[in-house]
N, C-alpha and C positions, 0 to 999 in steps of 0.2 A: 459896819462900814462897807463902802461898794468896792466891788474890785476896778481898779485902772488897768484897762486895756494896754498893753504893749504896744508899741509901734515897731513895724520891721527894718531892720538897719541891714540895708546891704555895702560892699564894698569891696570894688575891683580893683584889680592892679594891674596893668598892663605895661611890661616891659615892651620899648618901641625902639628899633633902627630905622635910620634915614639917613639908605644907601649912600642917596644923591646930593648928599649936603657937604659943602668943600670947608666949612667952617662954623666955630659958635654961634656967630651973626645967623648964619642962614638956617641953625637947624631952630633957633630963636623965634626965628620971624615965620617957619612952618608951623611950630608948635603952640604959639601965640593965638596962633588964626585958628588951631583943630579947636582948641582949647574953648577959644568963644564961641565956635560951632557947638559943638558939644554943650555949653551950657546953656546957652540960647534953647537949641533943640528940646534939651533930654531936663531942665533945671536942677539939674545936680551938682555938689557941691565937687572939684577938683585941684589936685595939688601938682606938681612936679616934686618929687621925694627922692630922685635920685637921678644921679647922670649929668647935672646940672652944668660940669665944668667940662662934659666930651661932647664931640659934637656929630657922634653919629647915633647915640644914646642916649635915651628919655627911661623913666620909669613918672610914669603917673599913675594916680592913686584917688578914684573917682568913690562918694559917700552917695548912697540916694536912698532918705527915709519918707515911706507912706504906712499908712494904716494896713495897708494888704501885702503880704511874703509876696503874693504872686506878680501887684504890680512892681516890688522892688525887684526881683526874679527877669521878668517882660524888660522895663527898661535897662538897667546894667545892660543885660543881653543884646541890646538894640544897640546900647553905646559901645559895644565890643565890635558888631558886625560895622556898626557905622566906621570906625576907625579902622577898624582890616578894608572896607571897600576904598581906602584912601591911595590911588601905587604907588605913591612915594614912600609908605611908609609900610614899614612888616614888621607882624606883632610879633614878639620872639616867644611871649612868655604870655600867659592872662590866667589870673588867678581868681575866681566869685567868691567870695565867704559871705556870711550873713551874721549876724553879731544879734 
């Protein structure tokens, strides 16, 4: 029998504050919009997993599998710098594992 190739699974977690947010509604309607940025761009799959009910705190939690470590490696890292270049928002925390 052949061997099956592995596919590489990576998986960020970026704790996020938004300073500037006076309320749930508004930190909602920021995180809505990185959210579809981010998938549009980078086609990875992403959650909100914590922070759901404060409204100056997100934790999101972004999957992106390809056949190559390096391009799951390249993008993660692209969606991490892309969401730090955002200044409403500061990354508190960013975590890469690869599964």
């Amino acid at each position: 029998m052949g061997e099956t190739k592995r596919s590489a699974i990576g998986h960020l977690i970026l704790v996020l504050h938004f300073p500037a947010s006076h309320s749930l509604k508004e930190k909602r309607f920021h995180l809505a919009g990185l959210k579809k940025k981010i998938q549009d761009r980078f086609h990875v799959s992403i959650a909100e997993t914590d922070g759901l009910d404060l409204w100056q705190k997100s934790v999101l939690e972004i999957v992106y599998i390809s056949s190559s470590h390096v391009q799951v490696e390249k993008t993660l890292v692209a969606v991490g710098a892309f969401v730090a270049s955002h200044p409403e928002i500061q990354v508190l925390d960013e975590i890469l594992e690869y599964i």
